[in-house]
VEXDREN-2710 file (C-alpha; in Angstrom, 1 decimal):
% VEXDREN-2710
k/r/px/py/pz
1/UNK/-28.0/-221.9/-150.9
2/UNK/-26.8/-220.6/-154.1
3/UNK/-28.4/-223.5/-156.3
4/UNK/-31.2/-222.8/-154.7
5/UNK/-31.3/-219.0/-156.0
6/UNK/-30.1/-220.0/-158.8
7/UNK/-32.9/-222.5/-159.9
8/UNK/-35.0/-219.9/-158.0
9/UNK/-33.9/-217.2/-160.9
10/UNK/-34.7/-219.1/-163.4
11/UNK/-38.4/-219.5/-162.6
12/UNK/-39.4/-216.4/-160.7
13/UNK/-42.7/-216.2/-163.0
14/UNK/-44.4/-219.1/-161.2
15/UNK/-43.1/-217.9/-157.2
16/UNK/-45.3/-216.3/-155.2
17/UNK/-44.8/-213.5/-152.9
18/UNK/-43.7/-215.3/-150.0
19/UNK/-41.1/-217.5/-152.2
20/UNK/-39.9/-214.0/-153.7
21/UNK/-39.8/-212.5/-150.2
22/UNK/-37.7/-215.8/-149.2
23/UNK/-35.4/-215.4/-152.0
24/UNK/-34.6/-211.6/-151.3
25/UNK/-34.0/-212.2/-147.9
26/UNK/-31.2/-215.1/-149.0
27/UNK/-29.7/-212.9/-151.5
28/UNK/-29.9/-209.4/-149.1
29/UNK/-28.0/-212.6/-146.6
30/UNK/-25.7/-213.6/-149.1
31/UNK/-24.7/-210.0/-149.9
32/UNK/-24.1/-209.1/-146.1
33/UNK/-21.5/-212.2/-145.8
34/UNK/-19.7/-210.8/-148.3
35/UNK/-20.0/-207.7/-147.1
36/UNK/-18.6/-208.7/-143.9
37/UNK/-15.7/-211.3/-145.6
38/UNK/-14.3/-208.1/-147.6
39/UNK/-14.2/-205.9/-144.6
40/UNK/-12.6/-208.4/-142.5
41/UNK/-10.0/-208.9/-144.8
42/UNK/-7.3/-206.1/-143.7
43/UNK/-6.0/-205.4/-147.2
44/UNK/-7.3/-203.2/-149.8
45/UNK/-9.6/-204.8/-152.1
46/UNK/-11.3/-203.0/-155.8
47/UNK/-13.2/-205.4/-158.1
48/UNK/-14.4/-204.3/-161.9
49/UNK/-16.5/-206.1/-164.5
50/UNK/-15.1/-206.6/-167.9
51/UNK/-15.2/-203.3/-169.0
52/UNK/-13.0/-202.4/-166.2
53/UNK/-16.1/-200.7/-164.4
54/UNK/-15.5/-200.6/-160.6
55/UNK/-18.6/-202.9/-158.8
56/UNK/-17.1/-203.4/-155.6
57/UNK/-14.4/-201.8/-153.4
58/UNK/-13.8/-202.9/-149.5
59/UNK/-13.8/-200.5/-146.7
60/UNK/-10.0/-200.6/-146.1
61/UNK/-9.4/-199.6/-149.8
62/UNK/-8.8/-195.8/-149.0
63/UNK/-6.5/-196.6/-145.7
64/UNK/-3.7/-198.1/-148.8
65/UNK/-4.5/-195.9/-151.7
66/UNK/-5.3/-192.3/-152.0
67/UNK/-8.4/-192.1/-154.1
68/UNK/-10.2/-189.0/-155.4
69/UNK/-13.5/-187.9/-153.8
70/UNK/-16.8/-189.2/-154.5
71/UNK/-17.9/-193.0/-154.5
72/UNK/-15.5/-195.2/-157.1
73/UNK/-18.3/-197.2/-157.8
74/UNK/-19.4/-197.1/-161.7
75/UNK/-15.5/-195.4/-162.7
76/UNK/-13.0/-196.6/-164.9
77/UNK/-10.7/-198.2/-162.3
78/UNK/-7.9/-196.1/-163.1
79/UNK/-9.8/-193.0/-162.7
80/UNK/-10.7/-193.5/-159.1
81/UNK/-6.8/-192.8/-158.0
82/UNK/-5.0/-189.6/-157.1
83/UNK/-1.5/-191.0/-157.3
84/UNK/-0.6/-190.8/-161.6
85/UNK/2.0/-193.4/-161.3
86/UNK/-0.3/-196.2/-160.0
87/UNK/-2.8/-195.4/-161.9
88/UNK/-0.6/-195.3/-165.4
89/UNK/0.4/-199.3/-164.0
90/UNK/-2.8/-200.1/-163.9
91/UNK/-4.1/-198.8/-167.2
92/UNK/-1.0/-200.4/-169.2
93/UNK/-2.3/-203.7/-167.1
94/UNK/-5.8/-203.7/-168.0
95/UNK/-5.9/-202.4/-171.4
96/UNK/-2.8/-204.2/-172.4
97/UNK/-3.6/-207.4/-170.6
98/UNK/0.1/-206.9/-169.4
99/UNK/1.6/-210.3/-167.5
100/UNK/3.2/-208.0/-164.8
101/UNK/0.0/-208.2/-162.0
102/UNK/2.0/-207.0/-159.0
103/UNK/4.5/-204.0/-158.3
104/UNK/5.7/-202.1/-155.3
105/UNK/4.9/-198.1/-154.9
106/UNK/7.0/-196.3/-152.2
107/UNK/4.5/-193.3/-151.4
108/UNK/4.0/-190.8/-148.5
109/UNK/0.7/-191.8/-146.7
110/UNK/-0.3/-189.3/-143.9
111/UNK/2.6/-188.2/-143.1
112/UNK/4.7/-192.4/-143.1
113/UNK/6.5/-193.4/-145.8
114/UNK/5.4/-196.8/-146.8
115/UNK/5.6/-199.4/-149.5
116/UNK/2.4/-200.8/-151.2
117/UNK/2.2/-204.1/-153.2
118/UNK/-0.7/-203.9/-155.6
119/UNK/-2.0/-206.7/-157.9
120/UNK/-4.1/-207.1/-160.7
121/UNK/-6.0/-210.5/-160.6
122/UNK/-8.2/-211.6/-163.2
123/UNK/-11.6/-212.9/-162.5
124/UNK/-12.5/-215.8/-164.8
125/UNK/-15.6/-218.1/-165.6
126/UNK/-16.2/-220.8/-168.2
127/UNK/-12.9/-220.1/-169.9
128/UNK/-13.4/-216.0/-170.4
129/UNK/-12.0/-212.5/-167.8
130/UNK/-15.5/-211.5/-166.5
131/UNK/-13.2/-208.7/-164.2
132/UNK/-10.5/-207.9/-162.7
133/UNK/-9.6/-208.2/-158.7
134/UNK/-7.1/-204.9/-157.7
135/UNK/-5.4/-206.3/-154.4
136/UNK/-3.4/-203.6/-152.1
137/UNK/-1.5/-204.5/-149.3
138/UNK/1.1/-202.4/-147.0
139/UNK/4.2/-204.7/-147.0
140/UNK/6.6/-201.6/-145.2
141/UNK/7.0/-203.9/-142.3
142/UNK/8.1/-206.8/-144.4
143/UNK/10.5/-205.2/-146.6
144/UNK/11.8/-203.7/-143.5
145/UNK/12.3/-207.5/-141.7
146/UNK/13.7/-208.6/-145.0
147/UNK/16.5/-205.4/-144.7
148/UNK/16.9/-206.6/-141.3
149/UNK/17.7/-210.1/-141.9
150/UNK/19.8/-209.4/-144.6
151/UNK/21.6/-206.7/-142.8
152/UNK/22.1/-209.9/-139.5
153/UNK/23.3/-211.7/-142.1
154/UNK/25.9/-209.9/-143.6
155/UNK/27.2/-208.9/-140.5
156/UNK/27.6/-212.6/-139.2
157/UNK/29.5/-213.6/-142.6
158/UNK/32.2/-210.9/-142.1
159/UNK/34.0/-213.6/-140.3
160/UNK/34.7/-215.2/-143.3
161/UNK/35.8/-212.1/-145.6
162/UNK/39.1/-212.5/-145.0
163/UNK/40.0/-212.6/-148.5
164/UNK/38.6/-208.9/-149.2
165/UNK/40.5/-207.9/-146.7
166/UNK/43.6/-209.6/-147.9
167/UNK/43.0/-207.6/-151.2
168/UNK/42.7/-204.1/-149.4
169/UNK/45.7/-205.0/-147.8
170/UNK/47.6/-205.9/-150.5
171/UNK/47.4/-202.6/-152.1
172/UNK/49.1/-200.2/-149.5
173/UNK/51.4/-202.7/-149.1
174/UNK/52.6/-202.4/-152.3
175/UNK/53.1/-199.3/-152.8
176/UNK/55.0/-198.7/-149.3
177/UNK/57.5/-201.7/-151.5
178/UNK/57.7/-199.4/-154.4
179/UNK/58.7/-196.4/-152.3
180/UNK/60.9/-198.2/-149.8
181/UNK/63.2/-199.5/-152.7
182/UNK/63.2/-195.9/-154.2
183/UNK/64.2/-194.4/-150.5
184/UNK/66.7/-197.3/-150.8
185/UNK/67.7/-196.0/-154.3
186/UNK/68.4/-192.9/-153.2
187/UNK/70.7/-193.3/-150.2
188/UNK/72.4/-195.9/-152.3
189/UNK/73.8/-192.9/-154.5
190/UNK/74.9/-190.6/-151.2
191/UNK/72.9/-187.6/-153.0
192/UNK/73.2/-184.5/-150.5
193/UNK/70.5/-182.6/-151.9
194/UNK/67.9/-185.9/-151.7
195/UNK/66.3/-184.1/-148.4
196/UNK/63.1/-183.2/-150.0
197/UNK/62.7/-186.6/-152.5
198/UNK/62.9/-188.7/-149.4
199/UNK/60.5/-186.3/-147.5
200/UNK/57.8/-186.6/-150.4
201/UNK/58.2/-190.9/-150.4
202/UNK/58.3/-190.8/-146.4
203/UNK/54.7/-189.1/-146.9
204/UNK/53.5/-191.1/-149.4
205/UNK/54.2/-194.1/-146.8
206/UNK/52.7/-192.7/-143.9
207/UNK/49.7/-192.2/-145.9
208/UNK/49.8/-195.9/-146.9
209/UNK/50.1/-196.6/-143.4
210/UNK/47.3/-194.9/-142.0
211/UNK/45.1/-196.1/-144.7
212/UNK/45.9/-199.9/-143.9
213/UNK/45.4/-199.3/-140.5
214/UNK/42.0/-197.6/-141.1
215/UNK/41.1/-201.0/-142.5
216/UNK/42.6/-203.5/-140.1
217/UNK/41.1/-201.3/-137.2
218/UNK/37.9/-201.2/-138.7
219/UNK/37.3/-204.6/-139.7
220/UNK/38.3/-206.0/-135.9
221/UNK/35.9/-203.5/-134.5
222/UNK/33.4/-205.1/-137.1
223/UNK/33.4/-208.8/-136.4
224/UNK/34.6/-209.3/-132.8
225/UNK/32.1/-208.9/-130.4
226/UNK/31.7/-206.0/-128.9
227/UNK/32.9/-204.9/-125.0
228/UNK/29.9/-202.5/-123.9
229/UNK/30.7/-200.6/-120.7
230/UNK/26.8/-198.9/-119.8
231/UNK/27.3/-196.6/-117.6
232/UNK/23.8/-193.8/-116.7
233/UNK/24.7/-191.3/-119.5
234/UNK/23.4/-187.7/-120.9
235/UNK/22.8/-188.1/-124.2
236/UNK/22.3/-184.4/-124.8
237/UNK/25.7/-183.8/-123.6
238/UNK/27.1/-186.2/-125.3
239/UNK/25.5/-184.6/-128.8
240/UNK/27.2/-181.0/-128.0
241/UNK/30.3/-182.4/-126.8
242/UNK/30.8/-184.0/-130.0
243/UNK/29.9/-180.9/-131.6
244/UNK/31.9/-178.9/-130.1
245/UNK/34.5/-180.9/-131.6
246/UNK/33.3/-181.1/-135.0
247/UNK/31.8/-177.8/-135.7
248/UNK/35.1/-176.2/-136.9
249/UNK/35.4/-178.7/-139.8
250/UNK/31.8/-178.9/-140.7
251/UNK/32.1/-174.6/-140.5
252/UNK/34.7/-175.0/-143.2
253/UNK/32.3/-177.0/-145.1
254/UNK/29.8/-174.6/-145.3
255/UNK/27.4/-176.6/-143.3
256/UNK/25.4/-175.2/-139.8
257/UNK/24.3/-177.5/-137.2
258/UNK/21.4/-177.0/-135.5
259/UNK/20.5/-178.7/-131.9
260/UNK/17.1/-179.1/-130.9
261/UNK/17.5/-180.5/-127.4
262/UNK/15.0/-181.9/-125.2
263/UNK/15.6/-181.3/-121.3
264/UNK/13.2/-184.2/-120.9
265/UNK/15.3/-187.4/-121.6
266/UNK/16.3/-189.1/-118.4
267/UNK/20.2/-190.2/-118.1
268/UNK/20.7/-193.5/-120.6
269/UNK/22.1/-196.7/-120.1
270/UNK/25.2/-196.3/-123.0
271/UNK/29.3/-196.8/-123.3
272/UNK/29.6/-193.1/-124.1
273/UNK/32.7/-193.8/-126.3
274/UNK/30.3/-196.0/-128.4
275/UNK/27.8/-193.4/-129.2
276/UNK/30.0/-190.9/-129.7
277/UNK/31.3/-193.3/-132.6
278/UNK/27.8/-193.6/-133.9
279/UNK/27.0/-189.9/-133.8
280/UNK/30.4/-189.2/-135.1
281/UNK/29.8/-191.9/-138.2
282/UNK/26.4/-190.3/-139.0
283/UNK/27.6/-186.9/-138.9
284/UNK/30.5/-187.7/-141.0
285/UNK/27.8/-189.4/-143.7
286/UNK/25.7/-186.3/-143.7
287/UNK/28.5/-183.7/-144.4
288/UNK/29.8/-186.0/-147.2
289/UNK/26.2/-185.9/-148.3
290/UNK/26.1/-182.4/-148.6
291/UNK/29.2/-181.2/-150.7
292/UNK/28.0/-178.1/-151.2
293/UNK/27.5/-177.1/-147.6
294/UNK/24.1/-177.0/-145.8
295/UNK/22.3/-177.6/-142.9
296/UNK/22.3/-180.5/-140.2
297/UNK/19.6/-180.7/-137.6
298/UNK/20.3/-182.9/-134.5
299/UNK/17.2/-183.9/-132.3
300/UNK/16.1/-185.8/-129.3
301/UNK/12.8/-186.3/-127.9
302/UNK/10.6/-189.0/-126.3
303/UNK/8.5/-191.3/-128.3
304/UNK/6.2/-193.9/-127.3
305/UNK/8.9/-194.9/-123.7
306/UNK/12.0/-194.5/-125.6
307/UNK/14.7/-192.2/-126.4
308/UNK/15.0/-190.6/-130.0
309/UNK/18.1/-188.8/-131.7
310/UNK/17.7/-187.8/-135.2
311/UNK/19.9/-186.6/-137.8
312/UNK/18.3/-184.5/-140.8
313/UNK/20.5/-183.4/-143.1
314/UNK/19.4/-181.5/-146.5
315/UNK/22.2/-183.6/-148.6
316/UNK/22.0/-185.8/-151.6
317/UNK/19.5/-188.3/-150.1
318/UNK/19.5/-192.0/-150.9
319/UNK/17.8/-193.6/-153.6
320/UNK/15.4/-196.2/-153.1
321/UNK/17.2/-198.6/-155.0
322/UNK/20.2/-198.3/-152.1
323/UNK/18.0/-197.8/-149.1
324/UNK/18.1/-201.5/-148.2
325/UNK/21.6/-201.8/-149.0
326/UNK/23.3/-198.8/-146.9
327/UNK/23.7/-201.2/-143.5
328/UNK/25.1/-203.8/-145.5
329/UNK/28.9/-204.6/-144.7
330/UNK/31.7/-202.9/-147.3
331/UNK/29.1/-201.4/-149.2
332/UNK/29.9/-197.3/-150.2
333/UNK/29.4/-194.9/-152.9
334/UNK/32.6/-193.2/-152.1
335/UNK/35.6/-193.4/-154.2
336/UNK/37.9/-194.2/-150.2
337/UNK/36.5/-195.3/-147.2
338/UNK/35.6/-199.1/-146.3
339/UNK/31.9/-199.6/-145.9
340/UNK/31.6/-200.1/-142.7
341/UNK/30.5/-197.1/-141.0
342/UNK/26.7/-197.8/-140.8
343/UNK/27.8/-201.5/-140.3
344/UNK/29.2/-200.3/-137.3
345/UNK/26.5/-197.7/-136.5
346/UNK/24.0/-200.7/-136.7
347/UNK/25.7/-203.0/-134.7
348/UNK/26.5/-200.7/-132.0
349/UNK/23.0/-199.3/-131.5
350/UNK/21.9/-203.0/-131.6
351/UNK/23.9/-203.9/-128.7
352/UNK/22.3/-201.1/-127.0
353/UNK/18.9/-202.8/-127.2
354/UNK/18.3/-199.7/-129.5
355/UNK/16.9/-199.7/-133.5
356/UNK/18.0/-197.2/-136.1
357/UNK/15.6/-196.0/-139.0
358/UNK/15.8/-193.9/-142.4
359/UNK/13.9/-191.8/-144.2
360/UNK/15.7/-190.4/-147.7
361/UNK/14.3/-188.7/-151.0
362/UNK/16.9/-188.2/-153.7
363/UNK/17.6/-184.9/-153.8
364/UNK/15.8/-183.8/-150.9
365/UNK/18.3/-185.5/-147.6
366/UNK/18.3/-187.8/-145.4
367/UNK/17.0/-188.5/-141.3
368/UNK/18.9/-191.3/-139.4
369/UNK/16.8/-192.0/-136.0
370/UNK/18.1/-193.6/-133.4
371/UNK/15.8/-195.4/-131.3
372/UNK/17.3/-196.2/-127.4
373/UNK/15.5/-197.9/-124.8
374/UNK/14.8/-196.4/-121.2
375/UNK/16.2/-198.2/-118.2
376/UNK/14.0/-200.1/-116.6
377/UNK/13.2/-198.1/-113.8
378/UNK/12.6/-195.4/-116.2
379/UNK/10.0/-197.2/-118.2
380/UNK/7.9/-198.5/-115.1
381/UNK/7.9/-194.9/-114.0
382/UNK/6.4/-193.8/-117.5
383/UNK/4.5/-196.8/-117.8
384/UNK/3.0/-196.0/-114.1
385/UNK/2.3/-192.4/-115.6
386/UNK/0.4/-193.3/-118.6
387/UNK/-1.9/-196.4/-116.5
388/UNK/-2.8/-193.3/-113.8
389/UNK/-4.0/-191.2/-117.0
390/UNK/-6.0/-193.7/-118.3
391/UNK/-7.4/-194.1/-115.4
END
């Protein structure tokens, strides 16, 4: 088909009108396939001539990228965007025929944070760029598997980190040495007014102590497996038990809690002491996050048959370079503490059959949502519910 229109072209002085009608009708065919090929394709897809003129842009293009109003058709490419950041990338690319085509963009679409890829691919013929291809695709879910995997993977090699635990140990343990041969010092010279010397080094242990034990404790709970006991729970009062039991420390902080209950949620399947470790882990993280006092909102709701809790908190936030790395075993940006809290937090709400998300801006705080499944009677009953409405 397309040597015949192209040897058609070249003669269109000696067709007649039914060979012109014939050839319009190929072309207007040709033009609809590809029509239907770039709608079919369910990524975002912007092509310019060499002058960086847009020519074509697929349907799906304005689902990925936020573009101004008006067609894009006939624009500089770069002008067609609302977002400044991808549009300086792609300017630097173009005009600078820049060998970095492709680069992720975290941005708020609609109301879901997501993460695009967007690349630059030249269009060449006969050895010279006749355009340029601008390719957008969501890849949220894939980074998000990728976390996951790596997060699975971490947590199934903590079997073998024995000798990072050997170091942690090793460090208490030598300074309870030190201070057990100065106690032994001490005594040694019968001094009768020692009482408060040998006070100050019996603290110092017991410090040493409870720190090493922190560690041990923590790192057994990490990589044995895990002795559930389910048991039909309320998860709303398991949230205002525990703050009833935190709320004097996090008043002292400077930081207000605020419960926004649903009476909704039917009883869950959970080992209350469990949960109460995860809520207790996330709470902890979101008063460290917030050093100067503030304000931590704790949710539940239904969502699409499951349970929901969130935490909000109005702290430091994560950045985006961490966000992937927070579940990770031993990882922290404290000065004390192990890195395992939300190694823990992820492995227990795993075992529940549950999934935890985040959504963080520097600056601006953090929302931990835990995602718990229904019991399986409860989930027939909504799933019963929602067949009789559409029917």
């Amino acid at each position: 088909m397309r040597e015949f229109i192209l040897k058609a072209s070249k003669s269109l002085d000696k067709l007649d009108k039914v060979q012109i009608g014939r050839l319009v009708s190929d072309l207007l065919k040709d033009h609809e396939l590809l029509e239907m090929v770039l709608s079919s394709v369910d990524r975002g897809i912007m092509v310019t001539d060499e002058n960086f003129k847009v020519t074509l842009a697929n349907r799906h293009i304005r689902r990925f990228l936020p573009l101004k109003a008006g067609s894009p058709l006939e624009k500089n490419l770069w002008e067609t965007l609302e977002d400044p950041h991808i549009g300086e990338f792609i300017h630097e690319v173009l005009i600078n025929q820049d060998n970095l085509r492709e680069k992720h963009f975290p941005l708020d679409l609609q109301g879901r944070s997501i993460i695009l890829s967007i690349s630059i691919l030249p269009l060449a013929k006969d050895g010279r760029v006749r355009g340029n291809l601008l390719y957008v695709e969501d890849i949220t879910q894939k980074k998000a598997e990728e976390a996951r995997m790596r997060r699975v993977e971490s947590i199934v090699s903590l079997t073998t980190l024995t000798a990072g635990i050997a170091h942690e140990i090793k460090n208490p343990l030598g300074s309870m040495g030190i201070y057990l041969q100065l106690m032994q010092k001490v005594l040694n010279q019968h001094c009768g007014g020692c009482k408060e010397e040998l006070l100050g080094y019996l603290e110092v242990l017991n410090e040493e102590v409870e720190r090493l034990n922190s560690i041990v404790v923590d790192y057994l709970f990490a990589v044995k497996p895990l002795d559930t006991n389910p048991e039909p729970c309320k998860i709303n009062q398991i949230i205002e038990e525990l703050v009833e039991f935190v709320h004097v420390e996090l008043d002292q902080q400077g930081i207000s809690v605020v419960m926004k209950l649903d009476d909704n949620i039917p009883q869950l399947s959970l080992d209350e002491k469990l949960m109460k470790q995860v809520l207790l882990n996330l709470i902890k993280n979101a008063s460290a996050a917030m050093e100067q006092g503030g304000r931590l909102v704790i949710s539940t709701g239904m969502h699409e048959g499951h349970a929901m809790v969130s935490l909000k908190d109005n702290g430091k936030g994560i950045p985006d370079e961490l966000k992937s790395k927070i579940f990770e075993p031993y990882f922290t940006t404290r000065d004390t503490g192990t890195g395992l809290g939300l190694t823990l937090v992820y492995k227990i709400i795993k075992e529940h059959g549950g999934e935890i998300e985040v959504k963080s801006k520097e600056n601006r705080g953090s929302t931990f949502t835990l995602i718990l499944p229904l019991p399986q009677k409860q989930r027939k009953l909504i799933t019963q519910r929602e067949e009789s409405i559409d029917l």
